[in-house]
ROTOR-620529 format. One record per residue (C-alpha): x, y, z; residue in three letters. Coordinates in steps of 0.001 Angstrom, whole numbers, plus 500000, padded with zeros to 6 digits. Layout:
BEGIN
XYZALA...
# end
This chain:
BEGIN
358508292179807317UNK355886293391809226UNK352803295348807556UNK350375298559808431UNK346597297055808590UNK344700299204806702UNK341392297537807248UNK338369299049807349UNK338843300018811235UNK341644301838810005UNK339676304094807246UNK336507304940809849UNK338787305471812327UNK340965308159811044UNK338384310938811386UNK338790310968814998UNK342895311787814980UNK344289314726816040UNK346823316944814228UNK350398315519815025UNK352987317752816547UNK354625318443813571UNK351431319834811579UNK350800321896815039UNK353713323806814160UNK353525323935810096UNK351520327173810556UNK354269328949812155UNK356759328023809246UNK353840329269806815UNK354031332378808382UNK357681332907809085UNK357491332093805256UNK355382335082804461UNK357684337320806584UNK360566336099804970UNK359254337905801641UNK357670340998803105UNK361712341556804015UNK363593340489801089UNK361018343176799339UNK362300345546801629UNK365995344791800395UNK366537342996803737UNK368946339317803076UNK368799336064804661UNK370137336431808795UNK371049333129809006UNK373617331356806917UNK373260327604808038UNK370763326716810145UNK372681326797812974UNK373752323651811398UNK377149325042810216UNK379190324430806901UNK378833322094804571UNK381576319206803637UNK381617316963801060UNK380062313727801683UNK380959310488799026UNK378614307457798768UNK377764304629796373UNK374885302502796130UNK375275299123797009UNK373839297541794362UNK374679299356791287UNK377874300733792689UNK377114304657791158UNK378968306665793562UNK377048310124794727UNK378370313426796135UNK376307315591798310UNK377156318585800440UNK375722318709804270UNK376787319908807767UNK378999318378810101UNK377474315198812135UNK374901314298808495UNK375777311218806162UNK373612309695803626UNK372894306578801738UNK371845306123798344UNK369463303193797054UNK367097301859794506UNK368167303420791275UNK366078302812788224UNK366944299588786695UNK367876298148789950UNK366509294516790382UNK363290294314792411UNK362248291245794670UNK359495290163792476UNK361919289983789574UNK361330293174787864UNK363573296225787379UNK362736299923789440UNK361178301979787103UNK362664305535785787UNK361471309130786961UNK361499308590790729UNK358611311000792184UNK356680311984795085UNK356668309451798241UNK355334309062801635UNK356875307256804413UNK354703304702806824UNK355184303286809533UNK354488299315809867UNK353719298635813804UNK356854297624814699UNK359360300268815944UNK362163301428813418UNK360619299720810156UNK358527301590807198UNK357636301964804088UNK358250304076801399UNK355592304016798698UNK357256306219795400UNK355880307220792500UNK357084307088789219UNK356635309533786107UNK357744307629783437UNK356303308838780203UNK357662308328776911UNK356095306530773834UNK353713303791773791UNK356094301052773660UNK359244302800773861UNK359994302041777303UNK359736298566779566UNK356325298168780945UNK355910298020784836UNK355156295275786954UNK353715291941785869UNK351276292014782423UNK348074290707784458UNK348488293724787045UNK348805296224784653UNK346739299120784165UNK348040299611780553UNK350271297420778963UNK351861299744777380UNK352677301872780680UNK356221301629782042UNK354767304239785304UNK353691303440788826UNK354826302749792190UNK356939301209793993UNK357352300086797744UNK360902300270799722UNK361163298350803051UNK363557300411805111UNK364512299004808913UNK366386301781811194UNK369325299306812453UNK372545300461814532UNK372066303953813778UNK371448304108810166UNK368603303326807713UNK368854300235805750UNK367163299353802264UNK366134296164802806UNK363698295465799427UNK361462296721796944UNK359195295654795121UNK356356296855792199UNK353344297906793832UNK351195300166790838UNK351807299298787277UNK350850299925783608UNK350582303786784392UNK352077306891782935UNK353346309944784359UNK352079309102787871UNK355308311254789731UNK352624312850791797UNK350355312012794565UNK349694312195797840UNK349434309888801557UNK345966309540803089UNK345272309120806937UNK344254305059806200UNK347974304442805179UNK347866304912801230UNK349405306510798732UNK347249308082795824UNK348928307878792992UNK348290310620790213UNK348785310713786417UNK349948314319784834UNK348804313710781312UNK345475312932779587UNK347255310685776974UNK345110308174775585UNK344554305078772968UNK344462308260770161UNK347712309000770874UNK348710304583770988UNK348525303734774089UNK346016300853775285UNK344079302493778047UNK343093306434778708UNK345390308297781218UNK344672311252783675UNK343210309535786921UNK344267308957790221UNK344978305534791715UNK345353304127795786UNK347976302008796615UNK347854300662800169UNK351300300927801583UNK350485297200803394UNK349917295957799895UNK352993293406799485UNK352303293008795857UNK350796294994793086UNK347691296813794267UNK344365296713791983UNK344858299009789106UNK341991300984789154UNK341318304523787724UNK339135306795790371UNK337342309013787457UNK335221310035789628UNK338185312242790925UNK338677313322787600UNK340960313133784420UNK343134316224783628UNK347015316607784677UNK347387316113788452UNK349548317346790585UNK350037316530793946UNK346949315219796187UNK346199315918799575UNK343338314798802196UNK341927316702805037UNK341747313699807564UNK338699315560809716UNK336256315274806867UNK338339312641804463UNK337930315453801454UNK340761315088798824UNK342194318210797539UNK343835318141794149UNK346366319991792201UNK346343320467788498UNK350037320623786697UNK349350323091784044UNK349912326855783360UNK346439326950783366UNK345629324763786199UNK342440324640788348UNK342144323830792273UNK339963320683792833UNK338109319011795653UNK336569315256796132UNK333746314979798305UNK333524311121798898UNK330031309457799244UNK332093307305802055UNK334894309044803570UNK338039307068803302UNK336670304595800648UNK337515306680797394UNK336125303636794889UNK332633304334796334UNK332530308051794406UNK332020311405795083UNK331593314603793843UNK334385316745792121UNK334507320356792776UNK336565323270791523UNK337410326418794037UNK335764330038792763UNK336479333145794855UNK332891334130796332UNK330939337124794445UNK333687337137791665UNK334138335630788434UNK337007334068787104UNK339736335386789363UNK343127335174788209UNK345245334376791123UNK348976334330789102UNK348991338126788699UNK348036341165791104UNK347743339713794095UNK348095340808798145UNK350173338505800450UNK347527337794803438UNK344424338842802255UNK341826336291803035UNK339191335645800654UNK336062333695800955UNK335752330880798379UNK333282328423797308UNK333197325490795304UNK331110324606791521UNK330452321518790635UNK332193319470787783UNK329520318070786313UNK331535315236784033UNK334687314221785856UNK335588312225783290UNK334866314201779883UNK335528311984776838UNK337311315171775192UNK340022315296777711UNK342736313606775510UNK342105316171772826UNK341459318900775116UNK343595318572778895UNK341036321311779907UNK338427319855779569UNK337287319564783522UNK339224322826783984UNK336782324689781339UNK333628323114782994UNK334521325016786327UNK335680327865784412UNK332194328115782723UNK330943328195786715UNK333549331124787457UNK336500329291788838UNK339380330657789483UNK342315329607787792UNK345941329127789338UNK349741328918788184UNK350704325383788002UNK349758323752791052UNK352143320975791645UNK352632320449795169UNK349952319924797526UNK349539319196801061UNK347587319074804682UNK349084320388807598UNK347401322334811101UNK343940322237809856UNK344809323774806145UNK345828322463802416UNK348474324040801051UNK349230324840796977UNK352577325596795696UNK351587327350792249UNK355745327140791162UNK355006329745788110UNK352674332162789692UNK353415335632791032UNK354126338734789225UNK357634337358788626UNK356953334301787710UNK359001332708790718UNK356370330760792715UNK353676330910794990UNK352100329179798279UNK348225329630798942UNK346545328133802361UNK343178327039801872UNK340961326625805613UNK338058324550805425UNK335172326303807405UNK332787323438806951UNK331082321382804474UNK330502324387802348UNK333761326655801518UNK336800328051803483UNK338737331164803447UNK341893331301800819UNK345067333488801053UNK348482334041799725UNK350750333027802388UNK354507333527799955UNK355231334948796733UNK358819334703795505UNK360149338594794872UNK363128336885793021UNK365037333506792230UNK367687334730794842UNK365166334092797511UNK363790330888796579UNK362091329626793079UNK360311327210792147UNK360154324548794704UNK359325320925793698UNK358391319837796675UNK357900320422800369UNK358071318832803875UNK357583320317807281UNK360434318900809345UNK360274317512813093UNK360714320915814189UNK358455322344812988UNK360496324202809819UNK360268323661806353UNK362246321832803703UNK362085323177800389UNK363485320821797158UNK364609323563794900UNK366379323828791824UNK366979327422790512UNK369163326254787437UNK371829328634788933UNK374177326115790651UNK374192322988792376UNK370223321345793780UNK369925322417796729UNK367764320935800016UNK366613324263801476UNK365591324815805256UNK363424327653806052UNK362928328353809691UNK359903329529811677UNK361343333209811355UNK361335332356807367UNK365532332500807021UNK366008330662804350UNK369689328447804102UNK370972325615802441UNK370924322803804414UNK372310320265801692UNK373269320065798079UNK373918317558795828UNK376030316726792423UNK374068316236789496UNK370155315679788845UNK366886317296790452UNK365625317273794028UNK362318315805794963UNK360087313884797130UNK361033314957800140UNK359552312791803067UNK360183312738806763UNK360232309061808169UNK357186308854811001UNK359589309711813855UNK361503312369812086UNK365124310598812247UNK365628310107808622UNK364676312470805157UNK363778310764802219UNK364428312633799120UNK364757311261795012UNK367156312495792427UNK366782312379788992UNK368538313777785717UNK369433313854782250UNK372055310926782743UNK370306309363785632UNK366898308494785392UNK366536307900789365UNK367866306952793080UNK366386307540796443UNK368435308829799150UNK368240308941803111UNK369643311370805146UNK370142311187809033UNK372010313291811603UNK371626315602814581UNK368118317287813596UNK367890318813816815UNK371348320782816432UNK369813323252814523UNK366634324664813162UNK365187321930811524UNK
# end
């Protein structure tokens, strides 16, 4: 199969690339987002049912490998496949890993092939679980997390998995990350567990994984980006700053100023975001849908505190000594028209999620505002995850507890609809491929600890 160079041409080169298409139009979805709850608060429902899509029918598939069968819902003209599930047997001879996670989708240079780069969250107890990948490659021995990379060739209409194979081992918890512009994935752990607690190595860093890599990438912790619980990771690709989420009630927004843009092992600078002239702003409670503020950034003076497995706030509390602001659980994270986007899923007044835009003005800070906040579950709550679709809409993974998972697609106009549900487990990871034919989403659950689906159709027949 062919690969994605991602030389050094590659990282000094992405600075000069424009926004695609697709971000060009995120803004408008942000916004028909925000007017989307200014009328549910005015008792106003959704307009639009489906998307222009129409109803949904029952769709039955199995994967072809462990021969699961799995049901989803979606409109007329859709089908799906399902592939990879955990325990699944990998071409280098080891088993897919549990927790299937965030993902990005690259291309490779040749037309219709790419690869998926997932992460996994696996957790557990120091030795309770299988350890990933191959015991010279691993980060811990102990840790059964990490990535993985899919090969996936568009042939006579329809994706096909082709192979997979380890590509980030000996991790834990590392369901989050983000893509950078050199063709990447950065790879983030959500827990500050360390040798105290039995495992062999200290957890809470963030690790690349070049999507070209057809093997297991170095293993090696970026502490200069910091160790608390990460969220999801995004990087502005005019200035190659990486913005990071922190997955905590009590979570703080972070930035990475890299000594040399693109090449992340060189170091940086960590930063946390503070509203200018106040202290300590509390952005989960009390706040005014678009109404900019001016923010700044304070310095993190240890990025790598040797209290942080006692204490997960540990870089948190140096920022918050600075007068940080703090957030709601920041899990998702992302770049799009010029601006990084937070999804705080329990902030708001009710407790039902919130999206913030943060716009670089810069090298110094940026203006921050409150694009959404939920009114109530009925209108959307607690999204785990988000892409903007070739049409410039949104699609929301959401799972309210009330019913079946649901793929949500939120138009420009911010209607809201269900564009597909499926049977059993949690929605996540959703990922366009590069030229928008196919969506890449994982499922997970209590009795299933992981698949990756694709789904493919008629885009174009509705609002998405």
């Amino acid at each position: 199969m062919a690969t994605l160079t991602t030389g050094g041409s590659n990282r000094r080169s992405f600075l000069r690339r424009g926004p695609s298409g697709v971000d060009r139009f995120a803004i408008a979805a942000m916004e028909g987002l925000a007017a989307r709850a200014a009328a549910a608060r005015d008792g106003e429902r959704d307009r639009v049912r489906s998307g222009g899509y129409g109803a949904l029918r029952e769709v039955v598939r199995s994967d072809a490998v462990s021969g699961r069968e799995q049901t989803m819902w979606l409109p007329e003209g859709f089908d799906f496949a399902v592939f990879s599930a955990a325990g699944s047997a990998m071409r280098d001879g080891g088993s897919v890993p549990a927790s299937h996670g965030g993902m990005a989708c690259f291309p490779t240079g040749r037309r219709g092939e790419w690869r998926l780069v997932r992460g996994h969250g696996e957790r557990g107890r120091p030795g309770a679980g299988s350890p990933s990948g191959s015991p010279e490659g691993r980060y811990d021995a102990l840790g059964a997390g990490g990535t993985t990379t899919l090969g996936i060739v568009w042939r006579d209409g329809e994706p096909h998995f082709e192979e997979a194979w380890q590509s980030l081992s000996g991790v834990v918890g590392s369901g989050a990350g983000g893509p950078t512009p050199w063709g990447s994935w950065l790879a983030a752990e959500a827990t500050c567990a360390g040798t105290g607690a039995g495992w062999g190595a200290a957890h809470g860093y963030v690790f690349e994984v070049p999507s070209a890599e057809d093997g297991e990438a170095e293993a090696l912790p970026l502490k200069s980006m910091g160790r608390f619980a990460h969220g999801d990771v995004a990087v502005d690709p005019r200035s190659g700053t990486v913005y990071l989420a922190e997955d905590q009630p009590t979570a703080g927004c972070y930035r990475f100023v890299p000594e040399v843009p693109g090449d992340l092992a060189e170091g940086g600078r960590l930063q946390m975001l503070k509203v200018a002239g106040e202290w300590n702003v509390d952005t989960r409670v009390n706040q005014r849908p678009e109404r900019g503020v001016y923010v700044e950034w304070v310095d993190v003076a240890e990025p790598d505190p040797a209290a942080a497995e006692d204490d997960p706030l540990a870089v948190f509390n140096q920022g918050w000594a600075r007068g940080a602001a703090v957030f709601g659980r920041l899990t998702g994270c992302f770049y799009a028209d010029g601006a990084v986007y937070l999804a705080a899923v329990s902030g708001g007044d009710e407790g039902e999620g919130q999206l913030w835009e943060y716009r670089p003005r810069g090298h110094g800070g940026g203006t921050l505002k409150l694009v959404f906040e939920s009114p109530d579950a009925s209108l959307l709550s607690f999204p785990q995850g988000m892409a903007v679709s070739p049409g410039g809409s949104l699609i929301l993974c959401e799972d309210t507890g009330r019913g079946l998972p649901a793929l949500r697609g939120m138009t420009r106009e911010g209607e809201v609809f269900a564009f597909a549900k499926v049977a059993g487990g949690d929605l996540g990871g959703a990922v366009f491929s590069p030229d928008g034919k196919v969506l890449f989403a994982n499922l997970w659950g209590a009795d299933d600890p992981g698949r990756t689906v694709a789904i493919w159709g008629p885009w174009s027949a509705g609002a998405l």
